[in-house]
ZAMARGU-4260 file (C-alpha; in steps of 0.2 Angstrom, whole numbers, plus 5000, padded with zeros to 4 digits):
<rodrens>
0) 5439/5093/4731 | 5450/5107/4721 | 5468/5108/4725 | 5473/5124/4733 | 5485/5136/4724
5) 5499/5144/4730 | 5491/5159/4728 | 5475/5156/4736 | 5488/5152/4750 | 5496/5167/4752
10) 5479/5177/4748 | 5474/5170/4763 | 5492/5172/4773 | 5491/5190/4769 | 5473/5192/4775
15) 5478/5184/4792 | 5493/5195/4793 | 5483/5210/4790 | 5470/5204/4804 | 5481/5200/4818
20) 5491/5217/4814 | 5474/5227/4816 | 5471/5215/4832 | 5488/5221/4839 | 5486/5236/4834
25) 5469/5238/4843 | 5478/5229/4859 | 5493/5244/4858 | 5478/5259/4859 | 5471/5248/4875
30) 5489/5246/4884 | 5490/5263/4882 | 5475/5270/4887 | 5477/5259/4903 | 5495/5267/4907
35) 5485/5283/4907 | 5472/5279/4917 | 5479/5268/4932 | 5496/5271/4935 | 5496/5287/4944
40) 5495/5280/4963 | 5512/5273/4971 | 5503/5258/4973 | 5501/5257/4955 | 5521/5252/4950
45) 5520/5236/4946 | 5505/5238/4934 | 5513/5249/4927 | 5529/5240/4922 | 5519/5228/4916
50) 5511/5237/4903 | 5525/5247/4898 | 5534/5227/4894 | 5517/5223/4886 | 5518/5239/4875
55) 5536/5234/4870 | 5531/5215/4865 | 5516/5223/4858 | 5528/5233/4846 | 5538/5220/4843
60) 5524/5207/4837 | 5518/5225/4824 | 5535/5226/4818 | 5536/5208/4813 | 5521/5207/4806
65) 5525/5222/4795 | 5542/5212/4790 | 5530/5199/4783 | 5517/5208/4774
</rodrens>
């Protein structure tokens, strides 16, 4: 078996980062597309808290990633 480099390493590293970045992404698009869709009844309030904090942590997780790439 052939050692791995440190360059295949962070080949790899990079490639995972730039995956879960489009993931996140991809998950932002949905949250907000929800917001638009089902938070127009009173009812509605505490879904739509929710996804606003899942649309900052969302944000958050982006902006780390970027950091790291």
């Amino acid at each position: 078996m052939t050692k791995v480099t440190s360059e295949q390493k962070k080949s790899v590293s990079q490639k995972l980062l730039e995956f879960q970045k489009k993931g996140l992404e991809q998950y932002g698009k949905y949250l907000d597309q929800q917001l638009k869709l089902h938070c127009k009844g009173e009812l509605k309030k505490h879904y739509k808290k929710y996804i606003e904090d899942q649309i900052i942590m969302n944000d958050v997780k982006i902006k780390k990633i970027e950091v790291k790439l």
